[in-house]
ChimeraX commands (.cxc) that place a marker at each C-alpha (Angstrom):
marker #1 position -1.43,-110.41,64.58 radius 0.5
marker #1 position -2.75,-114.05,63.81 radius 0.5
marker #1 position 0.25,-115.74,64.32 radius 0.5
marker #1 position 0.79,-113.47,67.77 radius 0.5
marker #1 position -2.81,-114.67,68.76 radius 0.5
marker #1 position -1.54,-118.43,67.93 radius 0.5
marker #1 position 1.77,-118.00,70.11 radius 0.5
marker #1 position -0.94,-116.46,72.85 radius 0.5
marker #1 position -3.15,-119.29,72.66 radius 0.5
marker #1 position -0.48,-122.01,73.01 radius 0.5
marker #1 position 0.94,-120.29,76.32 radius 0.5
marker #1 position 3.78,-118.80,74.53 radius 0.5
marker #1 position 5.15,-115.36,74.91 radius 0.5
marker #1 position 5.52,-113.75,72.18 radius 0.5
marker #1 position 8.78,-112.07,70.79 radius 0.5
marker #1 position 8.46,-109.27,68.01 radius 0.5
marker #1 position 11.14,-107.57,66.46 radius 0.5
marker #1 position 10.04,-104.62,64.58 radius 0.5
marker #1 position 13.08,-104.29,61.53 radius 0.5
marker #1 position 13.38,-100.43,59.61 radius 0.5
marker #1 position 11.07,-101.60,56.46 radius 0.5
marker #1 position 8.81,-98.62,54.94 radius 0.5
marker #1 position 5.80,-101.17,54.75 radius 0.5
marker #1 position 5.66,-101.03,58.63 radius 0.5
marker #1 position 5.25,-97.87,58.88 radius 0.5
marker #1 position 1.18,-97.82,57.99 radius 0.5
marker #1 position 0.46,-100.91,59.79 radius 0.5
marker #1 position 2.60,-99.85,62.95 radius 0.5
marker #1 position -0.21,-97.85,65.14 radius 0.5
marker #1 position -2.57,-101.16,64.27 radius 0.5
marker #1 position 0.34,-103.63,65.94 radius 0.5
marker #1 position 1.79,-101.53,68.79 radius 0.5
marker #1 position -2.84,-101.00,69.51 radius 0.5
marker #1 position -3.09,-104.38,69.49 radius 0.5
marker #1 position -0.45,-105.57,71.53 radius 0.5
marker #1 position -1.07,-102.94,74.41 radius 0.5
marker #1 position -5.07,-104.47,74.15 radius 0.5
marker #1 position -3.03,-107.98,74.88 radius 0.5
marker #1 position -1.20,-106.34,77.79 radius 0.5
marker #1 position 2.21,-106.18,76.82 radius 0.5
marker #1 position 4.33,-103.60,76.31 radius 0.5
marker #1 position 7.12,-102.21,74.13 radius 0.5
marker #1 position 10.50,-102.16,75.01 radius 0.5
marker #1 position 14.30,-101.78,73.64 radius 0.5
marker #1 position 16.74,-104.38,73.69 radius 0.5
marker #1 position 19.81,-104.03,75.94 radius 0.5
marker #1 position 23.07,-105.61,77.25 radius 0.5
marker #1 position 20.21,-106.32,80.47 radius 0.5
marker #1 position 17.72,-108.47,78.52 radius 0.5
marker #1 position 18.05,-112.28,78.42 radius 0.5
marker #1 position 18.66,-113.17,75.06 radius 0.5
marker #1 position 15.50,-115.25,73.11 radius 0.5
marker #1 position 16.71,-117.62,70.28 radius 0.5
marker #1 position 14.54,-117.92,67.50 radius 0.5
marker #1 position 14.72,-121.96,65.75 radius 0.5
marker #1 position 14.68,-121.16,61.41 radius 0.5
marker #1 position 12.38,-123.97,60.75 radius 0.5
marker #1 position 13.95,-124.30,57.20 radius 0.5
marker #1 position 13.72,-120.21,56.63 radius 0.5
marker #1 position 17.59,-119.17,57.80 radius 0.5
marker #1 position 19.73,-118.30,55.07 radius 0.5
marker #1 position 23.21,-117.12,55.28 radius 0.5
marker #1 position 24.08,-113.42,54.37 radius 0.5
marker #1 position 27.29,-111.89,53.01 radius 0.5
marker #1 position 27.32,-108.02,52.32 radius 0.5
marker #1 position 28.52,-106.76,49.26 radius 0.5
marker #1 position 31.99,-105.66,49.81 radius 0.5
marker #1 position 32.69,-104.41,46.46 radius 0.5
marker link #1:1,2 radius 0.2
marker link #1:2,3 radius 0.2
marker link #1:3,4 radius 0.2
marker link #1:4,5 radius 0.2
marker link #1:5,6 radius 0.2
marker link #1:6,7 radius 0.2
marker link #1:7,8 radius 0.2
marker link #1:8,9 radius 0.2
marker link #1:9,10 radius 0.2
marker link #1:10,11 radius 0.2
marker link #1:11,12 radius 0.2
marker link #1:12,13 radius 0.2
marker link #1:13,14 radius 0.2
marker link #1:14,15 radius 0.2
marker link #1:15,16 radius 0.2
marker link #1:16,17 radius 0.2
marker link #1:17,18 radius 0.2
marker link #1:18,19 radius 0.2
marker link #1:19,20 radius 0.2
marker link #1:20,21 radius 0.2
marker link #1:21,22 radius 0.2
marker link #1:22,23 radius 0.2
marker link #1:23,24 radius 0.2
marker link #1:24,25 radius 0.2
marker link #1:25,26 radius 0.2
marker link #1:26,27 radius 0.2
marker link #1:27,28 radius 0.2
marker link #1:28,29 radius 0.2
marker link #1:29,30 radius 0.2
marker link #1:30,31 radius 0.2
marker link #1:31,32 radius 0.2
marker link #1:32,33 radius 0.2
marker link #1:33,34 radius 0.2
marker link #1:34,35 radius 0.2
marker link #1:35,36 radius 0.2
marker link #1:36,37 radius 0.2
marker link #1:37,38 radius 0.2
marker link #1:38,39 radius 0.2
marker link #1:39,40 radius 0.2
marker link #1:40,41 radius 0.2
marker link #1:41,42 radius 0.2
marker link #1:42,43 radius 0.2
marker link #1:43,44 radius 0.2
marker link #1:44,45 radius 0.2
marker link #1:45,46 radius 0.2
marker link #1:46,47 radius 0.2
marker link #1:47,48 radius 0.2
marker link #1:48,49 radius 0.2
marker link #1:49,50 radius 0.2
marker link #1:50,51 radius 0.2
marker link #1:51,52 radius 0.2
marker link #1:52,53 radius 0.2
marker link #1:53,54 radius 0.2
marker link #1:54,55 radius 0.2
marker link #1:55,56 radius 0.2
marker link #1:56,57 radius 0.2
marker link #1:57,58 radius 0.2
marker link #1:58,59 radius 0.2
marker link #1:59,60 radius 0.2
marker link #1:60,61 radius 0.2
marker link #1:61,62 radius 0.2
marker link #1:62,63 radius 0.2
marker link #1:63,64 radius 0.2
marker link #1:64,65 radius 0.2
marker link #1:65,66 radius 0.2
marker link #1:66,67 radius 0.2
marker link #1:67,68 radius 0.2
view
């Protein structure tokens, strides 16, 4: 929630992607109370939305699935 507050602050719009981990699961309600306080709201991604691209700042790594 900090580093949505910091995107906030410096007139960005934030962009959160919510990925199938069990740890999100508790801390879920907090997020989705918080953003709805900041007046946004939830949505799915579809063919329709503009896509956002995200810049790795040194934390993209290449993945290959296990094929064996």
């Amino acid at each position: 929630m900090e580093r949505i507050e910091h995107m906030i602050d410096a007139g960005e719009a934030p962009v959160i992607l919510l990925h199938d981990r069990p740890e999100l699961i508790d801390y879920l309600p907090e997020l989705l109370r918080f953003i709805e306080t900041k007046g946004y709201k939830t949505g799915v991604l579809t063919d329709e939305v503009q896509p956002v691209t995200f810049h790795c700042e040194g934390r993209c790594r290449s993945y290959v699935a296990d094929e064996g």
